[in-house]
mmCIF file of the C-alpha atoms, coordinates in Angstrom:
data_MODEL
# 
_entry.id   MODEL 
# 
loop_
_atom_site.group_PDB 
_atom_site.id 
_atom_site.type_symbol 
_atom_site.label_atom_id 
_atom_site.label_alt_id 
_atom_site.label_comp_id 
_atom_site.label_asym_id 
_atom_site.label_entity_id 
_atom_site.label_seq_id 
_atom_site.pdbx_PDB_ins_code 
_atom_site.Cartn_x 
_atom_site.Cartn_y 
_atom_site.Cartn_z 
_atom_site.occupancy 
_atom_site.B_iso_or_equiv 
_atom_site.pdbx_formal_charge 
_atom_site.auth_seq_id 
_atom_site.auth_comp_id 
_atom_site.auth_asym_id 
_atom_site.auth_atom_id 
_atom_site.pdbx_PDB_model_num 
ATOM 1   C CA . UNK A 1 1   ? 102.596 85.807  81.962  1.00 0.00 ? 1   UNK A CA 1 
ATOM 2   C CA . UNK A 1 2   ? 106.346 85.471  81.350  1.00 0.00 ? 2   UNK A CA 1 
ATOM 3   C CA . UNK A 1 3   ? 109.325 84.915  84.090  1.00 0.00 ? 3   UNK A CA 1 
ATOM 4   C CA . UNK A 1 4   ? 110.482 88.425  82.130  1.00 0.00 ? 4   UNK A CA 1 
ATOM 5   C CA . UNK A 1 5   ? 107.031 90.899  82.560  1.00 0.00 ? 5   UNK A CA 1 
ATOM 6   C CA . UNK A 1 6   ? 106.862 89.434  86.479  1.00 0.00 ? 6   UNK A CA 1 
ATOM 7   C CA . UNK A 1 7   ? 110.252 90.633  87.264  1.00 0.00 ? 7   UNK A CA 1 
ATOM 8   C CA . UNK A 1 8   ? 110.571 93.851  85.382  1.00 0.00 ? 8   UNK A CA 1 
ATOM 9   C CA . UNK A 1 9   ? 108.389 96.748  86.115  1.00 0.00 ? 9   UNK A CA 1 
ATOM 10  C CA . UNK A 1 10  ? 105.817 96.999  83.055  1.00 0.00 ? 10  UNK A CA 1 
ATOM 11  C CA . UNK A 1 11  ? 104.213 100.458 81.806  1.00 0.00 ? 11  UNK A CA 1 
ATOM 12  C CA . UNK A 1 12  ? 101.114 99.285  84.166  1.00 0.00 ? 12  UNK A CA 1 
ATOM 13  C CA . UNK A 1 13  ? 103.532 99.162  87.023  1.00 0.00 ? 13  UNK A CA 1 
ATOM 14  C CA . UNK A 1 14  ? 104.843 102.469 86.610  1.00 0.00 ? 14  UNK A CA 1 
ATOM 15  C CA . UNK A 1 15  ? 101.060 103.981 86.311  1.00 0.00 ? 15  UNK A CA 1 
ATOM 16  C CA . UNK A 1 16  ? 100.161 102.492 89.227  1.00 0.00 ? 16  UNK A CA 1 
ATOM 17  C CA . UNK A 1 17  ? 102.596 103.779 91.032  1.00 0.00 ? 17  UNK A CA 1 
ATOM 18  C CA . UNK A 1 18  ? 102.325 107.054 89.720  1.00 0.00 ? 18  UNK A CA 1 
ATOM 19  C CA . UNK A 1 19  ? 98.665  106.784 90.573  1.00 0.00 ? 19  UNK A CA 1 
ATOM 20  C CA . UNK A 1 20  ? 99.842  106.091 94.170  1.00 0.00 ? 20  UNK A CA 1 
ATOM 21  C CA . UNK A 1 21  ? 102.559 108.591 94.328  1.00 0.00 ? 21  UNK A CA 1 
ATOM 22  C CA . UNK A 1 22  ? 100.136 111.481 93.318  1.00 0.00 ? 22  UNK A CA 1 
ATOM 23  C CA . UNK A 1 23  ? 97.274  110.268 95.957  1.00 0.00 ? 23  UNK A CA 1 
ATOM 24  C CA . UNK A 1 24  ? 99.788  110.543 98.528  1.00 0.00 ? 24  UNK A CA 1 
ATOM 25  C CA . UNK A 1 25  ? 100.971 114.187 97.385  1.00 0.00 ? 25  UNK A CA 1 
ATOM 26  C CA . UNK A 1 26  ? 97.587  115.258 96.499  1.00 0.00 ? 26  UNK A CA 1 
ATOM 27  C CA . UNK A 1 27  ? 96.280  114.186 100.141 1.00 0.00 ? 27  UNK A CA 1 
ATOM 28  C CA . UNK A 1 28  ? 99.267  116.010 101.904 1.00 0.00 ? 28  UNK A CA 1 
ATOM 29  C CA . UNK A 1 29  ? 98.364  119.318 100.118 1.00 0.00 ? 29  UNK A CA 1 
ATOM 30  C CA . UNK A 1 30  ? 94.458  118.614 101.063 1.00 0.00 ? 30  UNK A CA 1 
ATOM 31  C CA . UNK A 1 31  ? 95.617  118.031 104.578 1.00 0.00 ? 31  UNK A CA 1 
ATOM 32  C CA . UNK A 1 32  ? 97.515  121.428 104.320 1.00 0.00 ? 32  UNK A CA 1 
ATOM 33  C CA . UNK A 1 33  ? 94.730  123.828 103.089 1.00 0.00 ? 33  UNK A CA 1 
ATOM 34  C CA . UNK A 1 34  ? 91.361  122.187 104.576 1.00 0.00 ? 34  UNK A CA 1 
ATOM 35  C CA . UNK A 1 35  ? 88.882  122.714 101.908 1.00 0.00 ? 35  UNK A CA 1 
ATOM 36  C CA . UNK A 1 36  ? 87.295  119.602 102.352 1.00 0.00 ? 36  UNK A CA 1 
ATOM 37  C CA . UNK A 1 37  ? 85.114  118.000 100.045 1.00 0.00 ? 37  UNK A CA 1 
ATOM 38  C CA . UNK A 1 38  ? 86.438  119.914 96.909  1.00 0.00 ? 38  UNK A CA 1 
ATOM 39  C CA . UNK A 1 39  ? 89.564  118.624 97.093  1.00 0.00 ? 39  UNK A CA 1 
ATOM 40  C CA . UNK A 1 40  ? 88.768  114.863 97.730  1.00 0.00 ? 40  UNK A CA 1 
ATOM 41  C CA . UNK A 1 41  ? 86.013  115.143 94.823  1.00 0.00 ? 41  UNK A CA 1 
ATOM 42  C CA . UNK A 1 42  ? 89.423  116.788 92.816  1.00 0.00 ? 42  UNK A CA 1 
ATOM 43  C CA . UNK A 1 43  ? 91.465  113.935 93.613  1.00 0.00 ? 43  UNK A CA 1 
ATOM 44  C CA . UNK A 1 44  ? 89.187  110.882 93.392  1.00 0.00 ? 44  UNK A CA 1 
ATOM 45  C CA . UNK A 1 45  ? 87.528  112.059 89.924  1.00 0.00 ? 45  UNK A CA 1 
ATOM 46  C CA . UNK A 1 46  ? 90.492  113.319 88.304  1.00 0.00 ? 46  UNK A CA 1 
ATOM 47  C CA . UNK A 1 47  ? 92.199  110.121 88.827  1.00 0.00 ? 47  UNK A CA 1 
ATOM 48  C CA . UNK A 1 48  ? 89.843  107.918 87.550  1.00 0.00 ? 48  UNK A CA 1 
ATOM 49  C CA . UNK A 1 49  ? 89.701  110.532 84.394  1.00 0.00 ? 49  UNK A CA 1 
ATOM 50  C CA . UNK A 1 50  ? 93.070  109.914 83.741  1.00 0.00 ? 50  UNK A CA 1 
ATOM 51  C CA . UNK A 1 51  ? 93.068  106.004 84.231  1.00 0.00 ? 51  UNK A CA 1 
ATOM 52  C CA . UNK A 1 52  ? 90.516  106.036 81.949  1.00 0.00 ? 52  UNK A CA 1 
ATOM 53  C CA . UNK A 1 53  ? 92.793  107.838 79.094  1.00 0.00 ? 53  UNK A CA 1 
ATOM 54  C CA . UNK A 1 54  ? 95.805  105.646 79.993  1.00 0.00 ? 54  UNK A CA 1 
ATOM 55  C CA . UNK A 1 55  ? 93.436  102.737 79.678  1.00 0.00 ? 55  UNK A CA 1 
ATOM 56  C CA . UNK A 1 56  ? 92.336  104.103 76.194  1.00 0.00 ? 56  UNK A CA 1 
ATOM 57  C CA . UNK A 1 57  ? 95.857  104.554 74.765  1.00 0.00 ? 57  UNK A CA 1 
ATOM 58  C CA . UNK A 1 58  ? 97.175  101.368 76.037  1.00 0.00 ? 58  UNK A CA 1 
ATOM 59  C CA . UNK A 1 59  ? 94.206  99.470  75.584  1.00 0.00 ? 59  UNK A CA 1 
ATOM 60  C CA . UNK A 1 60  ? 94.447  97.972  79.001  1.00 0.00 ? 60  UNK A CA 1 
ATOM 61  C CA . UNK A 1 61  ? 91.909  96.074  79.337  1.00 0.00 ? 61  UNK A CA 1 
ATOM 62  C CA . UNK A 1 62  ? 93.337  94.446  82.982  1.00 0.00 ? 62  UNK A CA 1 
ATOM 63  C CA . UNK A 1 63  ? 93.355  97.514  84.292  1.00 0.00 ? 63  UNK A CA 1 
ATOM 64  C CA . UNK A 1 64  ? 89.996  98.723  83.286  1.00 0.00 ? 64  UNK A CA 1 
ATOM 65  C CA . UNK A 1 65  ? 88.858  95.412  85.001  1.00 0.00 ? 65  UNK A CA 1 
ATOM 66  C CA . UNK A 1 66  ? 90.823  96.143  88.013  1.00 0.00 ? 66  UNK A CA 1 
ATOM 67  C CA . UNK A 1 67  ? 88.248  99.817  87.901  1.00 0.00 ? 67  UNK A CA 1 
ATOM 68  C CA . UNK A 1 68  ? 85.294  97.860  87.901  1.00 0.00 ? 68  UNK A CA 1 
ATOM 69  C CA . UNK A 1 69  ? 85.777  95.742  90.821  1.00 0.00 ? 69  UNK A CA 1 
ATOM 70  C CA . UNK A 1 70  ? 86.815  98.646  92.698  1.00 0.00 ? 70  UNK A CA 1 
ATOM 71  C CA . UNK A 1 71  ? 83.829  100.561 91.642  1.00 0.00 ? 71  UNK A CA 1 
ATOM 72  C CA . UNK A 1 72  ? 81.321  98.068  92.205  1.00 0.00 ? 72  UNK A CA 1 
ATOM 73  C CA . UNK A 1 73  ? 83.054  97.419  95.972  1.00 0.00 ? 73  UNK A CA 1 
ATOM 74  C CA . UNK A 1 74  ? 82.812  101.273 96.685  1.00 0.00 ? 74  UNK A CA 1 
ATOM 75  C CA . UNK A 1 75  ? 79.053  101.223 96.021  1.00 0.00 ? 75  UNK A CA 1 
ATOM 76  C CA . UNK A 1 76  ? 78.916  98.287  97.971  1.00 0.00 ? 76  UNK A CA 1 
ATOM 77  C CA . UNK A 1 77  ? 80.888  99.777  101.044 1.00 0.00 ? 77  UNK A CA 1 
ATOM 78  C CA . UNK A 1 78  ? 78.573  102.327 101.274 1.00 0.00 ? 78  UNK A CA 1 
ATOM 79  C CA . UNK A 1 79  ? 76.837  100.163 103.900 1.00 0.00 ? 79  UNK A CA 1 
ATOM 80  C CA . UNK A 1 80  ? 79.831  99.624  105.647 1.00 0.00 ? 80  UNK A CA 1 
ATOM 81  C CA . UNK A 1 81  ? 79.761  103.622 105.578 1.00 0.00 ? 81  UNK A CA 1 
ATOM 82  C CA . UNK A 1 82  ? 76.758  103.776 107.190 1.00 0.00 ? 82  UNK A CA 1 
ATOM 83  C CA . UNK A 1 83  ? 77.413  101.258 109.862 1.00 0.00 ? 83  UNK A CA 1 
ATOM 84  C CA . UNK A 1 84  ? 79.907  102.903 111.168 1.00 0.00 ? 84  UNK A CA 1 
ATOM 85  C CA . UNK A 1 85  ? 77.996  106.148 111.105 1.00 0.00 ? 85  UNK A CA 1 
ATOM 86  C CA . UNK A 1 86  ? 74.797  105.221 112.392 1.00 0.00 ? 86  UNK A CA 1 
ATOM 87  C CA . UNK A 1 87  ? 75.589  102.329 114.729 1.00 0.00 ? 87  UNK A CA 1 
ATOM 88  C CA . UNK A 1 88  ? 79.078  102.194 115.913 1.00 0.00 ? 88  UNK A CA 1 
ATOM 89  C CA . UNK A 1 89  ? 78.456  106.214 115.818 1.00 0.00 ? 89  UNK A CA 1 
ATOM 90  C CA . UNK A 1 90  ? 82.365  106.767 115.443 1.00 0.00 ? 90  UNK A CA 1 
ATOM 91  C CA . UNK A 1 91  ? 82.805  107.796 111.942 1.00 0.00 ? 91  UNK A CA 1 
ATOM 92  C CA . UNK A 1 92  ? 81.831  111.881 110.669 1.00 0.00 ? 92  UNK A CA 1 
ATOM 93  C CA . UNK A 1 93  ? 81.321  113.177 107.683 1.00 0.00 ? 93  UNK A CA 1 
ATOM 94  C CA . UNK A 1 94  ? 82.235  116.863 107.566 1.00 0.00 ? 94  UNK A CA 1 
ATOM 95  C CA . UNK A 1 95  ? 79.321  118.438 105.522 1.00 0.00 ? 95  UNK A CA 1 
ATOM 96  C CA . UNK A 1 96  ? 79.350  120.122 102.482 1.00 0.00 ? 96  UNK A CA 1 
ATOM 97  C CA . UNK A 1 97  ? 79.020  118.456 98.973  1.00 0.00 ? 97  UNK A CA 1 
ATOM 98  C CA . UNK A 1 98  ? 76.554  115.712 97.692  1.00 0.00 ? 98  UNK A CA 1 
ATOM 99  C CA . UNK A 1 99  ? 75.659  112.874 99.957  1.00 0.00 ? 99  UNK A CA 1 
ATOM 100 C CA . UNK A 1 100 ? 74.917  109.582 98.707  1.00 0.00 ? 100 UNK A CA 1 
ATOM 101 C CA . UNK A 1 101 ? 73.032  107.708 101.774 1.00 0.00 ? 101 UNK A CA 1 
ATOM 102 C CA . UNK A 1 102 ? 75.472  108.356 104.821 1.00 0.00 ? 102 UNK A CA 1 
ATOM 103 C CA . UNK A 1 103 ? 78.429  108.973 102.574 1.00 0.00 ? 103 UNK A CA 1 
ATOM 104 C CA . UNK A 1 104 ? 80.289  111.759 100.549 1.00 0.00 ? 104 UNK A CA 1 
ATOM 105 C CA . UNK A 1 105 ? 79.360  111.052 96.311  1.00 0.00 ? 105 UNK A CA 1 
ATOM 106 C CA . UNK A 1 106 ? 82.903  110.651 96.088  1.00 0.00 ? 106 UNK A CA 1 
ATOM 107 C CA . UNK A 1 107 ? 83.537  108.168 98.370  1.00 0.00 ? 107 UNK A CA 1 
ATOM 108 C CA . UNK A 1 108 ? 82.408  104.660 96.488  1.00 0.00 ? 108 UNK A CA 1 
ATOM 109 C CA . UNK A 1 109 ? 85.273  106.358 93.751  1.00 0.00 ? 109 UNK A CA 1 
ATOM 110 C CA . UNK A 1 110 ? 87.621  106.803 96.466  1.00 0.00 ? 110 UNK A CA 1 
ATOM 111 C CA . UNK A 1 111 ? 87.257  103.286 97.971  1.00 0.00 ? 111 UNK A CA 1 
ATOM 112 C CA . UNK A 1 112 ? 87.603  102.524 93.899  1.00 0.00 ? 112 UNK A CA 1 
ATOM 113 C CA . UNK A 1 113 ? 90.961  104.020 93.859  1.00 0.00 ? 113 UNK A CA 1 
ATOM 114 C CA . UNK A 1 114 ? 91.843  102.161 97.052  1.00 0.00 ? 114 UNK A CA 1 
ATOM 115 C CA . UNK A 1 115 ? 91.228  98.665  95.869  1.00 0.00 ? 115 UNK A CA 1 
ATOM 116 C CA . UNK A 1 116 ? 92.257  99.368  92.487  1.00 0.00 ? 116 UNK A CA 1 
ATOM 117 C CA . UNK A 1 117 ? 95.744  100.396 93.755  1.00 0.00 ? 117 UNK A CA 1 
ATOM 118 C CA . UNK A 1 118 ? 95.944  97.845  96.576  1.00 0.00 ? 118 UNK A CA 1 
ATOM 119 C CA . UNK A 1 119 ? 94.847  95.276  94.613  1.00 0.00 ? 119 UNK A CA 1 
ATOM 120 C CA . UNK A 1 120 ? 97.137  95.307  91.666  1.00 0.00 ? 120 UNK A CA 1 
ATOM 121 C CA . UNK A 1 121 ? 100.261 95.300  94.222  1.00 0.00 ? 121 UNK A CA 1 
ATOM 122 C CA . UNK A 1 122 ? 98.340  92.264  96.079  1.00 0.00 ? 122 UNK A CA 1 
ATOM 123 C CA . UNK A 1 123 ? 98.029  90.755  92.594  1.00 0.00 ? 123 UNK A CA 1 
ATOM 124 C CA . UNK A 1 124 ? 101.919 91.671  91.297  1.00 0.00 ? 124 UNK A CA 1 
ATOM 125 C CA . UNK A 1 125 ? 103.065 90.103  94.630  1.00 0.00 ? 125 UNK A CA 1 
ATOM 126 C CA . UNK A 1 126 ? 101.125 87.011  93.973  1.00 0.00 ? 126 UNK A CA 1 
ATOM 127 C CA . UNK A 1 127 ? 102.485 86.807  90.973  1.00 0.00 ? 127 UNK A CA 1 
ATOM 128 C CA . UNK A 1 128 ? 106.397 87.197  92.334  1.00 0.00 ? 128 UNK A CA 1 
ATOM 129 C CA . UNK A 1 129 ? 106.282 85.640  95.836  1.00 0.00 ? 129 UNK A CA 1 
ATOM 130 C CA . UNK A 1 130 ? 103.138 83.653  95.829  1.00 0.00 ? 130 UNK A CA 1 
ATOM 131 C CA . UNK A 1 131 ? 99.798  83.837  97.197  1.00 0.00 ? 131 UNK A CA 1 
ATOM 132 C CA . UNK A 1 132 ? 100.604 83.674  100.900 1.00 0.00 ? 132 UNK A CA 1 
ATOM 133 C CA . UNK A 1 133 ? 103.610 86.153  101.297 1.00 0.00 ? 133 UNK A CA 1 
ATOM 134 C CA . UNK A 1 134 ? 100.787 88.481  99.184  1.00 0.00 ? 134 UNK A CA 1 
ATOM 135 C CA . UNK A 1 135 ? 98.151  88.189  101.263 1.00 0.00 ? 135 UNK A CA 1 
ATOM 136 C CA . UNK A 1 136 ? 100.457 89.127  104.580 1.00 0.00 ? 136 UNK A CA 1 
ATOM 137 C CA . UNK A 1 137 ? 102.675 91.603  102.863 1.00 0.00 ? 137 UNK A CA 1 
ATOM 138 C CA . UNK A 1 138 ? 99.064  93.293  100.748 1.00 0.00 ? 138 UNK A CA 1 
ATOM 139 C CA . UNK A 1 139 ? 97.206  93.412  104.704 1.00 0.00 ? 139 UNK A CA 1 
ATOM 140 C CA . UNK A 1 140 ? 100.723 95.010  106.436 1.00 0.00 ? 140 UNK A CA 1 
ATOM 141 C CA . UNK A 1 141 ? 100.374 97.616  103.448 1.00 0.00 ? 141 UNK A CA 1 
ATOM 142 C CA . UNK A 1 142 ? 96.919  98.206  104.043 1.00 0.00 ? 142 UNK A CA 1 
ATOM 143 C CA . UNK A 1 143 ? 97.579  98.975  107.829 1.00 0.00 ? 143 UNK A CA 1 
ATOM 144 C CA . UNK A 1 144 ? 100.377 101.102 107.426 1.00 0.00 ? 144 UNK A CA 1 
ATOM 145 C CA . UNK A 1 145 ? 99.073  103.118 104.794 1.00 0.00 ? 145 UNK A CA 1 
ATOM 146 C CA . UNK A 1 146 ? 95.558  103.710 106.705 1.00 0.00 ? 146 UNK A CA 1 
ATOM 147 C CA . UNK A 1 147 ? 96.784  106.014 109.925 1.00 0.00 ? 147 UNK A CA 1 
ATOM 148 C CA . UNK A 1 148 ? 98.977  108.274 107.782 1.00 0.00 ? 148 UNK A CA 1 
ATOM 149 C CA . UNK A 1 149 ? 95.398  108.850 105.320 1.00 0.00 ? 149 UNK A CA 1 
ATOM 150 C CA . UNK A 1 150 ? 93.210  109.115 107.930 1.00 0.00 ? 150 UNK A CA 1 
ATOM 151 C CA . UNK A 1 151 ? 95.136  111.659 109.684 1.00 0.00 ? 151 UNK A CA 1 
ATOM 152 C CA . UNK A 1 152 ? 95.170  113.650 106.117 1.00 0.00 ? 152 UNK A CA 1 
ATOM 153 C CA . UNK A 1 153 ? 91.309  113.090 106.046 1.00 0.00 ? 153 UNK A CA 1 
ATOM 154 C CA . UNK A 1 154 ? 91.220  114.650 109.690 1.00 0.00 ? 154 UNK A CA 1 
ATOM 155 C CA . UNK A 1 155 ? 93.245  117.692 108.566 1.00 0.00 ? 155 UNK A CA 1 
ATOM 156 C CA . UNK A 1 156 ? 91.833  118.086 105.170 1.00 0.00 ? 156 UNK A CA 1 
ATOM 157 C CA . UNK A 1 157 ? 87.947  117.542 106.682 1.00 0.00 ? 157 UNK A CA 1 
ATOM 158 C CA . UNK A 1 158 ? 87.039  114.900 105.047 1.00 0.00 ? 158 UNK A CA 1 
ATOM 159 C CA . UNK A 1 159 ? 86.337  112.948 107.769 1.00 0.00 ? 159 UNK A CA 1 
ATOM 160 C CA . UNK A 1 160 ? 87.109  112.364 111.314 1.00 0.00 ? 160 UNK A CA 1 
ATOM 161 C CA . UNK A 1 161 ? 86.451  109.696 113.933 1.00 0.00 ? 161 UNK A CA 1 
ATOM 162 C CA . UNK A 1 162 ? 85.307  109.848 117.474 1.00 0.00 ? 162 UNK A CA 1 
ATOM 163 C CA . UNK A 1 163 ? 84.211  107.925 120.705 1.00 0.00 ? 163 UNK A CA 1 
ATOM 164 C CA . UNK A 1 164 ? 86.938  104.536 120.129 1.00 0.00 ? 164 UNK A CA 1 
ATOM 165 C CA . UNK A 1 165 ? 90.102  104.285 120.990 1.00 0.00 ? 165 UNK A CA 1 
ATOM 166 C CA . UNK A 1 166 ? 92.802  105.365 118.602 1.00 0.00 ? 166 UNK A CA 1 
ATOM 167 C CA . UNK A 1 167 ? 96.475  105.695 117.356 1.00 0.00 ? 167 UNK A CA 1 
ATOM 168 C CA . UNK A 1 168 ? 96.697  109.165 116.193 1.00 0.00 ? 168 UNK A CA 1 
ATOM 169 C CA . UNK A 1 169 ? 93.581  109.834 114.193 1.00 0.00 ? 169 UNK A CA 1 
ATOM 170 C CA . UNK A 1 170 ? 93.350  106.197 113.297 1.00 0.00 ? 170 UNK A CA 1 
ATOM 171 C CA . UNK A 1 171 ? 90.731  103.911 115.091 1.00 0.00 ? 171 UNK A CA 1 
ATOM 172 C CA . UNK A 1 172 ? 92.925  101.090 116.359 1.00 0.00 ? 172 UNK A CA 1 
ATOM 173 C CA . UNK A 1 173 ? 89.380  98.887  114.467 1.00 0.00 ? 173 UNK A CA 1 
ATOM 174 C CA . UNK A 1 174 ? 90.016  100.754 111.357 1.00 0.00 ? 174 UNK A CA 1 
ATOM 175 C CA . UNK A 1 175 ? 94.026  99.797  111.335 1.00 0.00 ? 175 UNK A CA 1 
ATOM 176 C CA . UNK A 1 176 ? 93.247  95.473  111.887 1.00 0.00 ? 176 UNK A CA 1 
ATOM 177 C CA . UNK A 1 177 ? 89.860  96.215  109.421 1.00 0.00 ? 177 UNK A CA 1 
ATOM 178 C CA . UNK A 1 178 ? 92.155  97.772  107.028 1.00 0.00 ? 178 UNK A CA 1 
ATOM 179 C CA . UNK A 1 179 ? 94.778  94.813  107.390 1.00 0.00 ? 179 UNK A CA 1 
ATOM 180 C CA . UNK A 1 180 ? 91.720  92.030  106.431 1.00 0.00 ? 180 UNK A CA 1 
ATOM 181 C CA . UNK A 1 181 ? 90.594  94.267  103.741 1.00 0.00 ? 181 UNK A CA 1 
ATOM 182 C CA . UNK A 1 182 ? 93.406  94.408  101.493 1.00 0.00 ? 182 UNK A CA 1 
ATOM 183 C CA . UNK A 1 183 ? 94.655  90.782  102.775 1.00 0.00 ? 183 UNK A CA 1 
ATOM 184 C CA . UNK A 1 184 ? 91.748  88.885  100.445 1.00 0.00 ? 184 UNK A CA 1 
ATOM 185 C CA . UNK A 1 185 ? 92.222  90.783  97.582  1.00 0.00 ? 185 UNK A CA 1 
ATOM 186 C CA . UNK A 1 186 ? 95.465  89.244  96.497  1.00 0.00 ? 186 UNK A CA 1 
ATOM 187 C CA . UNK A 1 187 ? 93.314  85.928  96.583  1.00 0.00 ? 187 UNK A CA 1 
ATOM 188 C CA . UNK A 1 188 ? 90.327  87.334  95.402  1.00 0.00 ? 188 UNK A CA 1 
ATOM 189 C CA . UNK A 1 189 ? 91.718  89.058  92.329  1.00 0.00 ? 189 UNK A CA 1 
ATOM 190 C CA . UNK A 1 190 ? 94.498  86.346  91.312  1.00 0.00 ? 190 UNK A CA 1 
ATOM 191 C CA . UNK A 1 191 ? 92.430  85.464  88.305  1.00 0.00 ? 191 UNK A CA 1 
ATOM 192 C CA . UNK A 1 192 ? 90.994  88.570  87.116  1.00 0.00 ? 192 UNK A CA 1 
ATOM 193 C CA . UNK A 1 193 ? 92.789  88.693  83.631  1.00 0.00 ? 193 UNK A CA 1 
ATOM 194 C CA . UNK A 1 194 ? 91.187  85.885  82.551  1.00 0.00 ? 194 UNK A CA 1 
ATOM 195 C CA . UNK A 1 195 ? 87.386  86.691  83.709  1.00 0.00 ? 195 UNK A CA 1 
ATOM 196 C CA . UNK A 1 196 ? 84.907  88.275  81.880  1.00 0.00 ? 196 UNK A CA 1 
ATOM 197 C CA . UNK A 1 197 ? 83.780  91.669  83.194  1.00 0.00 ? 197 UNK A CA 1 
ATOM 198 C CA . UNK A 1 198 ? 80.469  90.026  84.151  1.00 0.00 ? 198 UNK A CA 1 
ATOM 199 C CA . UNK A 1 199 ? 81.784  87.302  86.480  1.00 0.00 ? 199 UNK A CA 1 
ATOM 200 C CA . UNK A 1 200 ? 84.340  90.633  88.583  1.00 0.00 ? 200 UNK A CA 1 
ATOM 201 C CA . UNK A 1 201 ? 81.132  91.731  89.414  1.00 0.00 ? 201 UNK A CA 1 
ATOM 202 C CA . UNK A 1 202 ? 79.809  89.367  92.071  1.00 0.00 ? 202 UNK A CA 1 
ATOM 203 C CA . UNK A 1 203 ? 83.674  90.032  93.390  1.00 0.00 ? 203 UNK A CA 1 
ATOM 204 C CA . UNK A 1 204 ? 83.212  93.453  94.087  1.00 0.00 ? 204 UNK A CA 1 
ATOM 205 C CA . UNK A 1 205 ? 80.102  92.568  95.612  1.00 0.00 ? 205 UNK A CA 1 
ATOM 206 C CA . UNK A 1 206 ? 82.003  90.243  97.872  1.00 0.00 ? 206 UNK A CA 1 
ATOM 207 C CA . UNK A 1 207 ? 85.214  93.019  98.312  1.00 0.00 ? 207 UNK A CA 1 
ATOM 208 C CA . UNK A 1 208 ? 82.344  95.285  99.258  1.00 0.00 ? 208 UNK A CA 1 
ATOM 209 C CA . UNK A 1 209 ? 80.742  93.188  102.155 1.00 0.00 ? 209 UNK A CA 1 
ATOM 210 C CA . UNK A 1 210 ? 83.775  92.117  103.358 1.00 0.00 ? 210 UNK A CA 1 
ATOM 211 C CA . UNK A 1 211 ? 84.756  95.658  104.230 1.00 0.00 ? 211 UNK A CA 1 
ATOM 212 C CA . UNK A 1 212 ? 81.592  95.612  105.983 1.00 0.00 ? 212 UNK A CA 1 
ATOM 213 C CA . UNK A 1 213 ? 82.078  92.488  107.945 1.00 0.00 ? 213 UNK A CA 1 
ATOM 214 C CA . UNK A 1 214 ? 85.578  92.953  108.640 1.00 0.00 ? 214 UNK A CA 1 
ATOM 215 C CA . UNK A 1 215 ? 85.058  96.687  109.968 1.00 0.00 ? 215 UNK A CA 1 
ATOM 216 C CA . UNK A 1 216 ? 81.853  95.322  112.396 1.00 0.00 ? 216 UNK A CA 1 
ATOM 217 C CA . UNK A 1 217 ? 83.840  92.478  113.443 1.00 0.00 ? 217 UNK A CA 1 
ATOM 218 C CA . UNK A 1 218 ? 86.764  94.589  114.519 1.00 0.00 ? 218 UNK A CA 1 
ATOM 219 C CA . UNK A 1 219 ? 84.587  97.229  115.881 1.00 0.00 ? 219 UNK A CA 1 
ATOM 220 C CA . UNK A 1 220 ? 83.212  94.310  118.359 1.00 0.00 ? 220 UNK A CA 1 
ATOM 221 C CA . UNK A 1 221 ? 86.611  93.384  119.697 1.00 0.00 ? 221 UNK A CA 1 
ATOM 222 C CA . UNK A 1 222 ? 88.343  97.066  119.754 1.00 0.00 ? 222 UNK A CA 1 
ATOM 223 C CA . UNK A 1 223 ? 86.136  99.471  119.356 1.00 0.00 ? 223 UNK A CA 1 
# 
């Protein structure tokens, strides 16, 4: 990549941050109204519906590799899910809405949207400050973001937590988990537009357990 495309915003940029810009509205107005599921199954499917026609007219295919790690992470965090649900006992589910295992059907997509976003400013930064000022600025974006969108989840019932101690909504575990979430993936993902779709996914397999790990590990020292 050019000195040019890694200091100007590209047309990728600019989705991405559009992408962002409408999760954050989108999750204010859930948090407003409180119909639960429906709108988080609005918001996580519509999303990818429209990446996928941006990804179609530009024929991004970096992007559409950037989807399938998160994807294949999200099904893969589904045991983080139900960690926390059945054994730390501090994460709920509001009901209503297909279940997959101990989690909402939507949420693999929304962990997908997560990473996918995350990820691509972990893997921009790389590219402009280098791999370690990514990996610390990528986990401080990761734990400021979490407490304002799990205090949106709590209002919109999504999902709520319970029995650990907390800043606001936010379990103080979730905000460090969230920090060594994001963290790797500037590292994990600094190759991906060279790798064939096959070798991202043993990645998201590894994004997908270290959620897992990171979340139990965090759990043991704060929870």
């Amino acid at each position: 990549m050019n000195q040019e495309t890694i200091t100007i915003l590209t047309s990728r940029d600019k989705f991405v941050l559009a992408w962002l810009a409408l999760g954050l509205v989108w999750n204010f107005f859930s948090s407003l109204v409180g119909w639960g599921w429906i709108t988080a199954t609005i918001i996580t499917f519509g999303i990818l519906i429209i990446a996928a026609i941006y990804i179609y007219h530009k024929r991004d295919g970096l992007l559409a590799k950037f989807i399938l790690f998160g994807v294949i992470a999200g099904l893969v965090e589904l045991l983080a899910d139900r960690y926390l649900v059945e054994v730390t006992g501090t994460l709920v589910y509001e009901k209503g809405g297909p279940f997959l295992l101990r989690s909402p059907l939507y949420m693999p997509f929304a962990w997908a949207g997560v990473l996918v976003t995350l990820g691509y400013v972990g893997w921009r930064l790389r590219q402009v400050l280098g791999l370690p000022w990514a990996t610390f600025l990528a986990g401080i974006i990761g734990a400021i973001n979490i407490p304002l969108y799990e205090q949106w989840a709590r209002s919109a019932h999504w999902w709520y937590y319970q029995n650990t101690p907390m800043l606001g909504a936010t379990p103080w575990y979730i905000i460090v988990g969230e920090f060594l979430i994001v963290a790797l993936l500037p590292f994990l993902l600094q190759k991906l537009e060279i790798l064939h779709p096959v070798q991202i996914i043993p990645l998201g397999i590894i994004e997908g357990l270290w959620i897992w790990i990171c979340y139990a590990l965090t759990f043991q020292l704060l929870g």
